[in-house]
PAGU-481839 format. One line per 2 residues: for each residue y, x, z of N, C-alpha, C. Coordinates in nm, 3 decimals. Each point is the difference from the previous one (the first is absolute). Layout:
<rs>
Y/X/Z/Y/X/Z/Y/X/Z | ...
</rs>
This chain:
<rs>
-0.816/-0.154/-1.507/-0.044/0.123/0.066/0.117/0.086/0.043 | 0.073/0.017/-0.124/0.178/0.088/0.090/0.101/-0.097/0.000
0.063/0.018/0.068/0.019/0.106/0.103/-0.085/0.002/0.122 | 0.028/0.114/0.080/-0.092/0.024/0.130/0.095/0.004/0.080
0.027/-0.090/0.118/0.108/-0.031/0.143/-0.133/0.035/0.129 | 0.048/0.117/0.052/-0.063/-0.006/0.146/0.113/-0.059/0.106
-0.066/-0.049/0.155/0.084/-0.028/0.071/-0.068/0.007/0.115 | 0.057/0.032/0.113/-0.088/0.007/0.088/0.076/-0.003/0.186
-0.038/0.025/0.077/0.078/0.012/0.167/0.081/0.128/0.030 | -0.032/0.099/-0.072/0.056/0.099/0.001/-0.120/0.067/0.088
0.003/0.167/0.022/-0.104/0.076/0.023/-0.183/-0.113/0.013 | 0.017/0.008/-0.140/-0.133/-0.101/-0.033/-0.067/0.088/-0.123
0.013/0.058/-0.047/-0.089/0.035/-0.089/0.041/-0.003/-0.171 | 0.170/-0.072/0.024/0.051/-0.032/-0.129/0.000/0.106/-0.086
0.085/0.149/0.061/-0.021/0.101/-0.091/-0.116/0.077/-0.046 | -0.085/-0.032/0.075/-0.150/0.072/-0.042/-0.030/-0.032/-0.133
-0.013/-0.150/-0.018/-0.047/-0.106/-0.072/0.115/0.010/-0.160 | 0.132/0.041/0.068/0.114/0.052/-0.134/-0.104/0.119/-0.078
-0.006/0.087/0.079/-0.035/0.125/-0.046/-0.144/-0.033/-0.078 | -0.142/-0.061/0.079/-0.067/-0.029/-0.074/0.029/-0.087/-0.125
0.094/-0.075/-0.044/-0.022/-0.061/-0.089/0.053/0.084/-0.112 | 0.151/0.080/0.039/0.034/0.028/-0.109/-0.092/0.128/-0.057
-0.042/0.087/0.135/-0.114/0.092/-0.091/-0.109/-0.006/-0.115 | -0.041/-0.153/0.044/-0.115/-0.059/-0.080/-0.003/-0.017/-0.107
0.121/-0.145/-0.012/0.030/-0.066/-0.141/0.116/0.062/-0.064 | 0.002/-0.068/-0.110/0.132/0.011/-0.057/0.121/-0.096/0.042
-0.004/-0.035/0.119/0.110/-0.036/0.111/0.056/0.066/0.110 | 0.164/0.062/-0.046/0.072/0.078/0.119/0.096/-0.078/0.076
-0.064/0.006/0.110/0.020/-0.085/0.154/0.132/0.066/0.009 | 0.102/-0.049/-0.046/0.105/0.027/0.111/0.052/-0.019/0.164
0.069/0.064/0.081/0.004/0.020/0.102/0.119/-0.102/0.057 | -0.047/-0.041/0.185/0.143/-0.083/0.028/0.116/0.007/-0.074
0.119/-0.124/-0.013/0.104/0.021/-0.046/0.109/-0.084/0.109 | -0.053/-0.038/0.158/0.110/-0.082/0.065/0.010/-0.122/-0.045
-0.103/-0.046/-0.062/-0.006/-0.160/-0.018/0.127/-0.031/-0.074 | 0.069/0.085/-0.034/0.088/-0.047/-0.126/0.031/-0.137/-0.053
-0.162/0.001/-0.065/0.018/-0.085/-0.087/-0.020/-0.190/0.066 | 0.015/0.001/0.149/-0.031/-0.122/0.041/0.117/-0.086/-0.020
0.102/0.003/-0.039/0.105/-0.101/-0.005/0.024/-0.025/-0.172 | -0.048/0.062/-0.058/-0.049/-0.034/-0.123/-0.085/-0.042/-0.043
-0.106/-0.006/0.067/-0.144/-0.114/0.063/0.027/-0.106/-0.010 | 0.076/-0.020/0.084/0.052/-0.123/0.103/0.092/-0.065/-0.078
0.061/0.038/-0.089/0.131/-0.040/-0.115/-0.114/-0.088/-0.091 | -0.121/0.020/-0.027/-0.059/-0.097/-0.122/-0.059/-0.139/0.134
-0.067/0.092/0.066/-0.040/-0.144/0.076/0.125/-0.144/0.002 | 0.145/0.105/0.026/0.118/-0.068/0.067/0.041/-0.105/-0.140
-0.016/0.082/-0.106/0.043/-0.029/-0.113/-0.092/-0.122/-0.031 | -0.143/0.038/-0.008/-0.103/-0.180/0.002/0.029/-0.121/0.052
0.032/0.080/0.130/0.003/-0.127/0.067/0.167/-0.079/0.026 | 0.091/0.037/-0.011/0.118/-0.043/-0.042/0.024/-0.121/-0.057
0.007/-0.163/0.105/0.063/-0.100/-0.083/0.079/-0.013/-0.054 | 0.124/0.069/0.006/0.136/0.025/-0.064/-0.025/0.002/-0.157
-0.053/0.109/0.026/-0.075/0.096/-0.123/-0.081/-0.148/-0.082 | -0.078/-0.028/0.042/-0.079/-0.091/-0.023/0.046/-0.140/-0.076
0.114/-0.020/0.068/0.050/-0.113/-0.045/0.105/0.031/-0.080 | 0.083/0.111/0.005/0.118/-0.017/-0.093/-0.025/0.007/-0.137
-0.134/0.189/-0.008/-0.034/0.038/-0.091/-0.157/-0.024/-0.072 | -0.095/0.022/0.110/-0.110/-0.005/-0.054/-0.065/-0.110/-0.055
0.041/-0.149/0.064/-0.050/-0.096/-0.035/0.096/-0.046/-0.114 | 0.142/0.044/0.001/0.108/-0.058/-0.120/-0.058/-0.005/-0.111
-0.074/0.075/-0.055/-0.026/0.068/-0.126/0.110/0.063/-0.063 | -0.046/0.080/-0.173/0.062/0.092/-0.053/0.151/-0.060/-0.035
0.104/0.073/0.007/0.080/-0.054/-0.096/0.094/0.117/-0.050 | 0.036/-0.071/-0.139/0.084/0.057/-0.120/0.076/0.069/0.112
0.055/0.117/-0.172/0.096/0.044/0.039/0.154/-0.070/-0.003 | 0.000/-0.076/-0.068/0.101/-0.129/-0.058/0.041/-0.061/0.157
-0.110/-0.015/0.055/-0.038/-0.114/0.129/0.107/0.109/0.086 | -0.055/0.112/0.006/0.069/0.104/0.143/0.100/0.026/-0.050
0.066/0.054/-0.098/0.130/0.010/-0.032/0.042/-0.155/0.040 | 0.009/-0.105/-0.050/0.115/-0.146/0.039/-0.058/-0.020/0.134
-0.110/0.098/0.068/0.028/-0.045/0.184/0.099/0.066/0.055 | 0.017/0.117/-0.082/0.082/0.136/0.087/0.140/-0.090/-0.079
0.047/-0.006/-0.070/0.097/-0.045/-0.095/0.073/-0.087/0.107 | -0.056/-0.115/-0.006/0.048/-0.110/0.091/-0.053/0.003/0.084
-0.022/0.046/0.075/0.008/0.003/0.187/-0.121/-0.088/0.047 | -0.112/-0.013/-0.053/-0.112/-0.064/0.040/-0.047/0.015/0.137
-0.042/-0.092/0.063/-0.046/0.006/0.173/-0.080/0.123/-0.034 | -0.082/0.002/-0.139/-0.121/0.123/-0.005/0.031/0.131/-0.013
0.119/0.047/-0.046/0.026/0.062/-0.007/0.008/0.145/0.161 | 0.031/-0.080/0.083/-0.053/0.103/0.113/-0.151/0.036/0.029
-0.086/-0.036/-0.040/-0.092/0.041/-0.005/-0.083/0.018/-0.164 | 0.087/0.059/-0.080/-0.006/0.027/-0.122/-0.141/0.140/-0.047
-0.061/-0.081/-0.004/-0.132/0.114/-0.048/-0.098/0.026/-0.101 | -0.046/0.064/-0.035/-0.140/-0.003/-0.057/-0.101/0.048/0.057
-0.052/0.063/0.112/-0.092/-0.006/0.090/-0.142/-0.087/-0.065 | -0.089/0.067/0.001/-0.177/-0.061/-0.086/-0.064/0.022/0.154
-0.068/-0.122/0.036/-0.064/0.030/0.140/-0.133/0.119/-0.019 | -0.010/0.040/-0.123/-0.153/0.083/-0.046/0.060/0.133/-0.019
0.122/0.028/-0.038/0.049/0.100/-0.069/0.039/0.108/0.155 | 0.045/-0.068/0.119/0.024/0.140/0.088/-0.137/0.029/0.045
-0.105/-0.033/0.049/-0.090/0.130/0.022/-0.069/0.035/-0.092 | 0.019/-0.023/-0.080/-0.070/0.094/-0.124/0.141/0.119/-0.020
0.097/-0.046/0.012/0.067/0.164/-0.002/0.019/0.059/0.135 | -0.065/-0.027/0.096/-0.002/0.034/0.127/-0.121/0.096/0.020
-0.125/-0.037/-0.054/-0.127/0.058/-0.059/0.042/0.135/-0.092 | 0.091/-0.059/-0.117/0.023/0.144/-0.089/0.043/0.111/0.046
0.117/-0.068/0.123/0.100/0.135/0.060/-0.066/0.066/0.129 | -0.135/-0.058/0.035/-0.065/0.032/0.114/-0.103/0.144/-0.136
-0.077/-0.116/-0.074/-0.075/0.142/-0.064/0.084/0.122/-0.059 | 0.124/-0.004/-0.052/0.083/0.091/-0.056/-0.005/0.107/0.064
0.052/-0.074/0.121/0.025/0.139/0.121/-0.095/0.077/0.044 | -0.084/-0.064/0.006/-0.147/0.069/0.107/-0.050/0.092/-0.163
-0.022/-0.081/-0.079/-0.070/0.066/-0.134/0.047/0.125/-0.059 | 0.172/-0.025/-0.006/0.048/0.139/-0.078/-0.031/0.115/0.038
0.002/0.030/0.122/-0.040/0.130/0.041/-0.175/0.089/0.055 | -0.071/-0.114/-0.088/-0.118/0.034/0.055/-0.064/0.129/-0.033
-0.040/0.108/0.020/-0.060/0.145/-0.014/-0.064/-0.044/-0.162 | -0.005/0.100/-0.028/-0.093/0.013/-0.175/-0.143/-0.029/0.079
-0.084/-0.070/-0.118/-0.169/-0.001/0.017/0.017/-0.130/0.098 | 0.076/-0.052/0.079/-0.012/-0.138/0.049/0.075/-0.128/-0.066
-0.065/-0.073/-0.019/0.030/-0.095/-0.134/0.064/-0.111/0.098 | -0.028/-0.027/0.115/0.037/-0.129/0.110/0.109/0.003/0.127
0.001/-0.082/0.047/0.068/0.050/0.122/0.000/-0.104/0.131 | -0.032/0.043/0.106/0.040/-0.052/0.125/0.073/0.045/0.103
0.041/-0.084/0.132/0.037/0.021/0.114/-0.085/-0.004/0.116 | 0.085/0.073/0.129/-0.065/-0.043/0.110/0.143/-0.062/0.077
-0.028/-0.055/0.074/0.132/-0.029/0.121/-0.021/-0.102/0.084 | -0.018/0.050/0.086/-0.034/-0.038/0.162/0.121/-0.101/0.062
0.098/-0.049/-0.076/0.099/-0.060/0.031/0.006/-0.141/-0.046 | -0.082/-0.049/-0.089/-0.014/-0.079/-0.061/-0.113/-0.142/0.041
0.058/-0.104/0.043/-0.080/-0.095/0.079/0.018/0.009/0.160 | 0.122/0.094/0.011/0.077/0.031/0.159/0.072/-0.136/-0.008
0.119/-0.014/-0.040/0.077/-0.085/0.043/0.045/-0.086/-0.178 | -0.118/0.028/-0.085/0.009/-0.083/-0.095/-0.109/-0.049/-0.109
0.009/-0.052/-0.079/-0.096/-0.014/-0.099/-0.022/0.061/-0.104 | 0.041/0.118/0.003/0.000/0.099/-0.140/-0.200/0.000/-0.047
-0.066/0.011/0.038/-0.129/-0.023/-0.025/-0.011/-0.054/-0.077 | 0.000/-0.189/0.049/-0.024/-0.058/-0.101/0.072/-0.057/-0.100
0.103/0.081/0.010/0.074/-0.016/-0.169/0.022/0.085/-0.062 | -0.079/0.155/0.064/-0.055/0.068/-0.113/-0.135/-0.086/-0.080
-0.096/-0.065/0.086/-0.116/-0.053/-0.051/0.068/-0.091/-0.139 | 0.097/-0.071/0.022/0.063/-0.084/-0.094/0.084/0.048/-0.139
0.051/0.153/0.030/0.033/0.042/-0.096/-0.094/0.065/-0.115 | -0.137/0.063/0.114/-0.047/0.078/-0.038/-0.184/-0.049/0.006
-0.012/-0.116/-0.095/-0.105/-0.077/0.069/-0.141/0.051/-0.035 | -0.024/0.137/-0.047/-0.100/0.097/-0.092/0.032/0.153/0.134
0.064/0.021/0.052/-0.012/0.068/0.137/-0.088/0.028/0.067 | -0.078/0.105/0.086/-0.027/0.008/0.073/0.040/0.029/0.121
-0.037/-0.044/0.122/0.067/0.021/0.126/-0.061/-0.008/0.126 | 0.019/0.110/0.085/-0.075/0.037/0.117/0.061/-0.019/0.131
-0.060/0.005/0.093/0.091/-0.031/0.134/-0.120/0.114/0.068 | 0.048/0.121/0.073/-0.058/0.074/0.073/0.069/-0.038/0.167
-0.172/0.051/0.081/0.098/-0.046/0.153/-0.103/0.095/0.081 | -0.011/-0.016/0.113/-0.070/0.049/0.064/-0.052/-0.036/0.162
-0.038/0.057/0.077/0.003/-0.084/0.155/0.127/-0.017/0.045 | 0.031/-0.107/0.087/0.182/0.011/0.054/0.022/0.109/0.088
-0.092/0.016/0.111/0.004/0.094/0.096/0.070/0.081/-0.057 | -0.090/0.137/-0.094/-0.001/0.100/-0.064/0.127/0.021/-0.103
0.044/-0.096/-0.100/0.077/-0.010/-0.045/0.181/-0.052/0.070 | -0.052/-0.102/0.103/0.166/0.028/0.080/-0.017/0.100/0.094
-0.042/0.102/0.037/-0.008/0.098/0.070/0.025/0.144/-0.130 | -0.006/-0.007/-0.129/0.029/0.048/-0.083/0.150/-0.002/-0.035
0.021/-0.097/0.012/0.123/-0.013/-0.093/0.091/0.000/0.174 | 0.003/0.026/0.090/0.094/-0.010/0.111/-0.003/0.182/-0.010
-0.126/0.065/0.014/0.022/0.173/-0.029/0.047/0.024/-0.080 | 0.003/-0.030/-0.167/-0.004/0.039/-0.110/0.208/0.015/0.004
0.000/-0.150/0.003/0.153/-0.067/-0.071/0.104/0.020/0.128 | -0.046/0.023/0.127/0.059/0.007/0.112/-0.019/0.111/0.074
0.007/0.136/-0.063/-0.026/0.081/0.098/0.078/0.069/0.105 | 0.109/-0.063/-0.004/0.130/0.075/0.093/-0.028/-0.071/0.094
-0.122/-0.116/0.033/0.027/-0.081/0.138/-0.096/0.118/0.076 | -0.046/0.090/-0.040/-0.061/0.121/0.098/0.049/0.086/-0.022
0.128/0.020/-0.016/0.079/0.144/0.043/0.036/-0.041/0.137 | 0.039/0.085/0.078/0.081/-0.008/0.115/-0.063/-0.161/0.091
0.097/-0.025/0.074/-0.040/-0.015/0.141/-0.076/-0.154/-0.048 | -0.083/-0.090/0.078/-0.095/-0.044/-0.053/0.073/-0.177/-0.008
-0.040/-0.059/-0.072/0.135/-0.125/-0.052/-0.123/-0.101/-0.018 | -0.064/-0.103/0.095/-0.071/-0.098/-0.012/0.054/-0.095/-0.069
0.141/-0.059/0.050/0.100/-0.100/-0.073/-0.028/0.051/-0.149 | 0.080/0.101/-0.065/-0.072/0.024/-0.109/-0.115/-0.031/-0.101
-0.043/0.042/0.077/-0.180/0.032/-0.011/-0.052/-0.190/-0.041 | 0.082/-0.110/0.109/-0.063/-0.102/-0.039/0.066/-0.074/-0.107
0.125/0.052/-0.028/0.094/-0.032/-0.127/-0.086/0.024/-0.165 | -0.057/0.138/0.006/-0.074/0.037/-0.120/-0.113/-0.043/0.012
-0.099/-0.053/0.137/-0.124/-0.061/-0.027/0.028/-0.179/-0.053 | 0.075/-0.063/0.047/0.045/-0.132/-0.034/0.009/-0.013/-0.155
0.132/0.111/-0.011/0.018/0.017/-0.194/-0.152/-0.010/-0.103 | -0.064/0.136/0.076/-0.084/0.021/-0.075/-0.118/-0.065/-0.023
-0.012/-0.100/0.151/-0.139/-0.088/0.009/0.035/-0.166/-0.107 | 0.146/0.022/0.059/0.028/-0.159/-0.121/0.011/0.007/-0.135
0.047/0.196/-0.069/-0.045/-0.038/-0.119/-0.141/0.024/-0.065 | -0.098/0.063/0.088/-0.118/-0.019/0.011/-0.052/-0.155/-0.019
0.037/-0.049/0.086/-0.060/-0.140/-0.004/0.062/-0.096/-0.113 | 0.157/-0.014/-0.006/0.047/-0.041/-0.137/-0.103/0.047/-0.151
-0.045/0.118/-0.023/-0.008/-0.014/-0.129/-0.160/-0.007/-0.005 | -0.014/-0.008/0.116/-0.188/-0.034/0.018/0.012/-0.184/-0.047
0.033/-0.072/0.084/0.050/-0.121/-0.067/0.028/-0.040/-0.101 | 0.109/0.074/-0.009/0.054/0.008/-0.167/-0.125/0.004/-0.098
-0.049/0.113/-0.035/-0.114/0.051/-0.067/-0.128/-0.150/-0.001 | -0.033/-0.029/0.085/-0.099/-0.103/0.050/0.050/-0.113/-0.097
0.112/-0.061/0.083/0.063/-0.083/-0.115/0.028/-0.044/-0.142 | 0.033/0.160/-0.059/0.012/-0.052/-0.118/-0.123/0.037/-0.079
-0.087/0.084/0.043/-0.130/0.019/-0.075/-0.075/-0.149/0.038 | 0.019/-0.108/0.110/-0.096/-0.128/-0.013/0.059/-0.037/-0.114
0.177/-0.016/-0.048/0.082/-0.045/-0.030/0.019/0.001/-0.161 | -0.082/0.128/-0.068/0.022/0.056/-0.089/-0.173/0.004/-0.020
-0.075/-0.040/0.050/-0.154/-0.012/-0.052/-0.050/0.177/-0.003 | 0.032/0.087/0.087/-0.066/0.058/-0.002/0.046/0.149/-0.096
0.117/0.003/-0.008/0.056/0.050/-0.124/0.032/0.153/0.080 | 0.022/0.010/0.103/0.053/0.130/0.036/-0.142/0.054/0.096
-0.066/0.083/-0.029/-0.117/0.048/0.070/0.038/0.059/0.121 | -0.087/-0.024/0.062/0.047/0.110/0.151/-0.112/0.116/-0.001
0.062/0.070/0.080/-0.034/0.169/0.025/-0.010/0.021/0.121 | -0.132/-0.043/0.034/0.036/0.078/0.179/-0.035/0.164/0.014
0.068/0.038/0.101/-0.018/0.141/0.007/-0.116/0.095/-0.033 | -0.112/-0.114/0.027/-0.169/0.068/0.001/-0.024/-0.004/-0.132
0.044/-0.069/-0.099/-0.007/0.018/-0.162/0.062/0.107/-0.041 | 0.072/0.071/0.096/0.086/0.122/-0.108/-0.121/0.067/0.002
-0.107/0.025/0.062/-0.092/0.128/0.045/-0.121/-0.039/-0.110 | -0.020/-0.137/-0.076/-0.065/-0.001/-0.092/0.016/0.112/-0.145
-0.093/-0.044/-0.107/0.011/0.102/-0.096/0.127/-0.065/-0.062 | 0.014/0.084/-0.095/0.176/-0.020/-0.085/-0.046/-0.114/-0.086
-0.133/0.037/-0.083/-0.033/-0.110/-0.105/-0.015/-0.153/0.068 | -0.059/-0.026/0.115/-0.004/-0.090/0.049/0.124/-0.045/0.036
0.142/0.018/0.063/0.132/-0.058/0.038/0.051/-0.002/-0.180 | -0.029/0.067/-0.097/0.110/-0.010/-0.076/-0.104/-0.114/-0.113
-0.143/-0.015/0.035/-0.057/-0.138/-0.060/0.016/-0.139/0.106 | 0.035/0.067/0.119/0.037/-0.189/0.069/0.149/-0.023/-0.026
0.101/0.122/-0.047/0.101/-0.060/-0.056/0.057/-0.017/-0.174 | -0.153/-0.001/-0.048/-0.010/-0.007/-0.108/0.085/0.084/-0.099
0.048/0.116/-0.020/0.066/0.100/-0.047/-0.146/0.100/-0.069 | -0.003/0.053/-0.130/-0.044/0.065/-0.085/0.001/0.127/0.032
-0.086/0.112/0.085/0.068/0.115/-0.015/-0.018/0.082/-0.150 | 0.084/0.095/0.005/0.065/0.018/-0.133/0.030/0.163/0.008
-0.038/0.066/0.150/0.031/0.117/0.014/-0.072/0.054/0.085 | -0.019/0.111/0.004/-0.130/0.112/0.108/0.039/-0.020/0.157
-0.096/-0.131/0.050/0.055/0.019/0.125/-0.001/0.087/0.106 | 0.074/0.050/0.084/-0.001/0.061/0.111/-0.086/-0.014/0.102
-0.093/0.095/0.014/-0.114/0.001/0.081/0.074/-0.039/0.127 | 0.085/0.035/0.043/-0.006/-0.058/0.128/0.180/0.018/0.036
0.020/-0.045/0.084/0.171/-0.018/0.014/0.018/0.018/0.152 | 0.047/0.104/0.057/0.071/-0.001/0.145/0.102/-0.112/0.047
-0.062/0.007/0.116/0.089/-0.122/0.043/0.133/0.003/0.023 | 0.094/-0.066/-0.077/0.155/0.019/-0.049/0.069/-0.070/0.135
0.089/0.092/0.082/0.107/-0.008/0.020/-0.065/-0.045/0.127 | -0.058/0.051/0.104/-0.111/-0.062/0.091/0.103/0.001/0.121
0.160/0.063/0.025/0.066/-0.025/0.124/-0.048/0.074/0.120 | 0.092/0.028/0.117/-0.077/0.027/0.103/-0.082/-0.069/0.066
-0.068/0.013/0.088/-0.122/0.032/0.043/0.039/-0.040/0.163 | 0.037/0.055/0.061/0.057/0.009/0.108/0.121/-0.066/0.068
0.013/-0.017/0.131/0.113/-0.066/0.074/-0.029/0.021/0.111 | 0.121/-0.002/0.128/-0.002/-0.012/0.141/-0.113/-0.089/0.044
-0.028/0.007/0.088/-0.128/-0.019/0.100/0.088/-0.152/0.071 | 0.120/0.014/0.022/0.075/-0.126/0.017/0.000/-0.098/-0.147
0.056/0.046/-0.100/0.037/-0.055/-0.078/-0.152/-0.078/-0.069 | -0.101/0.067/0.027/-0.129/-0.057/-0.051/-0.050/-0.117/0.143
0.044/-0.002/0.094/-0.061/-0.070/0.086/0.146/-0.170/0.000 | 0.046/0.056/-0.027/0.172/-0.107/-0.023/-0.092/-0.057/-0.126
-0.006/0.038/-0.107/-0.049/-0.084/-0.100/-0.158/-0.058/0.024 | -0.071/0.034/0.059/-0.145/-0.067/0.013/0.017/-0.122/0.073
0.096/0.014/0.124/0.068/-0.133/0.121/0.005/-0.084/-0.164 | 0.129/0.026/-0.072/0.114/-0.104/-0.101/-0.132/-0.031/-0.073
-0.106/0.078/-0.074/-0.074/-0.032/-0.117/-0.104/-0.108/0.075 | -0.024/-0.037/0.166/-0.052/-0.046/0.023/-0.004/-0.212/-0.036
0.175/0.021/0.025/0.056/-0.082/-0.009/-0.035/-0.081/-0.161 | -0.041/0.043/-0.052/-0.007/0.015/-0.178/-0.124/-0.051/-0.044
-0.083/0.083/0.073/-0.122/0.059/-0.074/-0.096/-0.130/-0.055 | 0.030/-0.104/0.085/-0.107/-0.137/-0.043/0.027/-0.062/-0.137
0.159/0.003/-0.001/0.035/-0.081/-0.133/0.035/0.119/-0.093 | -0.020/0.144/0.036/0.011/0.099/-0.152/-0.126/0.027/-0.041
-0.120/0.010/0.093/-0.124/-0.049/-0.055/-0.030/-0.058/-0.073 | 0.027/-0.135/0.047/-0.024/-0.104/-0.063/0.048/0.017/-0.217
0.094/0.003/0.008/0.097/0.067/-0.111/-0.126/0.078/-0.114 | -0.025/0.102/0.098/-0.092/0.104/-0.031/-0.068/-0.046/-0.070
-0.140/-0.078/0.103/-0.096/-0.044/-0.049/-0.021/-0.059/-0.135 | 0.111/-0.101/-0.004/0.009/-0.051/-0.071/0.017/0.062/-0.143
0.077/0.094/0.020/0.070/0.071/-0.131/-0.146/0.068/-0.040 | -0.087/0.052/0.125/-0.095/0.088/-0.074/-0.134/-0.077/-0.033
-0.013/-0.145/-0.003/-0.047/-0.106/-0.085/0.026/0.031/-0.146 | 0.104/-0.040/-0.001/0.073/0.044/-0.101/-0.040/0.103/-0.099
0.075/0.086/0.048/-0.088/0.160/-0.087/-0.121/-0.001/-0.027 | -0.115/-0.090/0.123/-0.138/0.058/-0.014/-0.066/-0.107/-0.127
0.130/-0.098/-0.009/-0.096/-0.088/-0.103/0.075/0.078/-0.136 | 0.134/0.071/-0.040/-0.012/0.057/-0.097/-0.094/0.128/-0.037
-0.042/0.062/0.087/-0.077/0.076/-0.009/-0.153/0.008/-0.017 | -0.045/-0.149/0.014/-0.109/-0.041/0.017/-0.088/0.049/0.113
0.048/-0.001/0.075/-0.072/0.047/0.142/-0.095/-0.094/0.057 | -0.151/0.052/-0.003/-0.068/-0.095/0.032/-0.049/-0.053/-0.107
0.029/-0.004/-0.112/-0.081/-0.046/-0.123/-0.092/0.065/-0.057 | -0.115/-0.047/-0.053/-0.111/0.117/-0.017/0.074/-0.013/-0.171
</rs>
């Protein structure tokens, strides 16, 4: 059940879903941290799969201390790759130094702890080797329509492309960025939830507007605290843009729209079967 990892496209609904959880339970959602922790992810996968590794040390078996002193002694071929390395032993301390950090500082009255970060399943596998460290986890993927959401995140994260004089070149630089990592972690997400049986629930946007008890029983979490009747919508961005700059992106989103649909649809399959949508 803990830890709790959200992840999501970015302006999707991730922080809503922080805030509801940690209000609820006795789990405090911590906030982005820059994906930090992805090359330390990527260090256990690297570390598994390593024939080197594999063959010098893991398959060698144990040996004395007698044994490593007369390799180092006399100049043994083994000796350059002189180790004790346990193929079981690094992510389990990879796991410890992940909960340490997030855990120590959690507020009084919250006993748990999670993340959110929207960076994660961009350009790596940090996902599912949190699932591997952390195989009692829960984990969410929030998203929303593409339209709405890359038209979000081009106002939100880019707003100097509407100061001053009007910059189409621009304009199709941040829709490209923002539509491919749109579509990257829509994929992504798809993938490793076939991949992982189902393990990371999805959240489409129209579930945030359900009741609290219902999202925090399809992600199976206990509430444990007086929930919040109701929660404003966090961090909602502008609203607005040039009359050019909205007609420049409808042309580009046109270009898109069949295969980010598609994406969509799919994803909100997804959600509707964790949610039981359609089930009496």
């Amino acid at each position: 059940m803990w830890p709790v990892f959200i992840f999501g496209t970015g302006r999707c609904g991730s922080t809503h879903i922080q805030r509801l959880i940690t209000l609820s339970t006795c789990c405090w959602i911590w906030g982005e941290h820059d994906g930090f922790l992805a090359p330390l992810l990527d260090s256990v996968s690297r570390y598994d799969a390593s024939q080197v590794l594999k063959q010098t040390l893991f398959d060698a078996g144990p040996r004395s201390d007698d044994e490593l002193i007369s390799d180092m002694a006399l100049g043994s071929e083994k000796v350059s790759w002189l180790n004790r390395l346990d193929r079981t032993d690094f992510p389990i301390e990879i796991a410890s130094l992940v909960d340490r950090i997030f855990r120590s500082r959690v507020p009084k009255t919250w006993t748990e702890w999670g993340f959110k970060e929207i960076l994660y399943g961009l350009d790596n596998d940090a996902p599912a080797t949190l699932l591997r460290l952390f195989p009692k986890a829960t984990m969410a993927f929030t998203f929303r329509d593409p339209e709405t959401t890359i038209k979000s995140m081009i106002r939100t994260w880019s707003p100097d492309l509407f100061i001053g004089p009007q910059s189409t070149h621009a304009l199709c630089n941040a829709y490209m960025q923002r539509a491919r990592r749109w579509k990257t972690l829509m994929n992504y997400f798809l993938k490793c939830r076939e991949r992982e049986g189902r393990r990371i629930i999805f959240i489409s946007a129209d579930k945030l507007k359900r009741p609290t008890e219902e999202i925090l029983r399809t992600l199976e979490l206990p509430i444990t605290r007086g929930m919040p009747k109701s929660l404003d919508i966090t961090n909602p961005g502008p609203k607005n843009w040039p009359a050019w700059a909205s007609m420049k992106f409808d042309e580009l989103f046109a270009g898109d729209e069949t295969s980010c649909l598609d994406l969509f649809t799919r994803a909100c399959i997804e959600s509707d079967v964790d949610f039981k949508v359609g089930y009496q």
